[in-house]
Residue, then its C-alpha position, 0 to 999 in steps of 0.5 A: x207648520x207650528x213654531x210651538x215646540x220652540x223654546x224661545x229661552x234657549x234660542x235668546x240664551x244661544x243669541x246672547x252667547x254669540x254675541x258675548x264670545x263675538x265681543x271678546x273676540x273683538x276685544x281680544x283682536x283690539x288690544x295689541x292693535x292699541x297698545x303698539x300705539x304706545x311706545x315700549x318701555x324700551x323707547x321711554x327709556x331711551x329718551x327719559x333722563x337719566x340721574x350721573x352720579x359725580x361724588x366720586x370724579x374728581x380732577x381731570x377724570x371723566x364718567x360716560x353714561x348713556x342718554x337717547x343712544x348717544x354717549x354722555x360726557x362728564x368731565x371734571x376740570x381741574x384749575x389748569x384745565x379752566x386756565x388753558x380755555x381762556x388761553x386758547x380763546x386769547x390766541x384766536x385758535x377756535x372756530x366758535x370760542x364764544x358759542x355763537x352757534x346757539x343749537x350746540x348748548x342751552x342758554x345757560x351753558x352758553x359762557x366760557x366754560x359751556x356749563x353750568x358750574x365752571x369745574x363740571x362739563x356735560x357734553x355729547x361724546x360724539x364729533x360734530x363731523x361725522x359722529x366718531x368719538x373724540x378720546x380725552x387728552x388730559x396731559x398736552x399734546x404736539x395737537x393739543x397744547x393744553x389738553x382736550x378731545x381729539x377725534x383720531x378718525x379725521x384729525x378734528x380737535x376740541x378744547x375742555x369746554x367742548x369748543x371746536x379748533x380752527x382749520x378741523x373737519x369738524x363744523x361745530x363745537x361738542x353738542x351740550x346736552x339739556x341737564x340741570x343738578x338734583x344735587x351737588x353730586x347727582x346731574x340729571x341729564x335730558x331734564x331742566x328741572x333741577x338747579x341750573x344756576 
């Protein structure tokens, strides 16, 4: 049998369109598969800093913000508030009044007031025993002599630099999270980039 009324153009025509919708077919099945190796924006945002604008805080008031799924604390102290710390140092009440335990601040957070500038503190809002969340107690109270957090869930007590009372569930002080100032008004919490000195 003759292959003469074969038209050899149709047939290479024919083989090179399966060939392309095959590649396409490939391409197209390959692309989500790729892409869910990427993190969604969802989870980029969830770990990228984020920028706390603190112009309008003032004394003794506190801003919360959220960074990585967990609270952020902003406090602004005020000079008795800065007084009481060193007091309560003094009187032996703290389980870690100097910091010792180096995973709960970076190093530069690492002196008595557990922050960069003396009159703002940057602290992870949630309790070191089981992961409640303290309230703020800025007047006195029969717990807390000069003011701080205090944990209702278990009773566990912390002081305005975030440093943990003796004789409390919690093991550790409140977490300071990385942050470092854009500015004088805006912390960037989650990065060290700025000015952290």
């Amino acid at each position: 049998m003759s292959n003469d009324g074969i038209n050899k153009g149709r047939r290479t025509f024919l083989v090179g369109l399966t060939s392309a919708v095959g590649a396409v077919g490939v391409v197209g099945a390959a692309v989500p598969f790729v892409k869910s190796w990427q993190p969604s924006a969802r989870a980029e945002n969830a770990g990228a800093p984020v920028q706390i604008d603190i112009s309008k805080l003032e004394a003794g008031q506190r801003v919360v913000r959220e960074w990585r799924g967990q609270p952020i604390w902003v406090v602004r102290r005020n000079k008795d508030m800065l007084e009481g710390l060193n007091k309560l140092a003094e009187k032996g009440v703290l389980s870690d009044p100097e910091s010792a335990v180096s995973s709960q601040q970076p190093e530069y957070a690492q002196n008595e007031y557990r922050s960069i500038k003396p009159e703002i503190l940057v602290l992870i809002g949630t309790c070191t025993h089981l992961g409640c969340s303290p309230t703020l107690q800025t007047e006195a109270t029969v717990q807390l002599e000069h003011g701080g957090f205090f944990c209702p869930c278990h009773g566990s007590m912390f002081d305005f630099a975030g440093r943990v009372y003796r004789s409390v569930p919690a093991p550790t002080n409140l977490v300071v999270p990385p942050h470092s100032y854009l500015n004088d008004h805006v912390i960037i919490v989650g990065s060290e980039e700025g000015e952290t000195a």
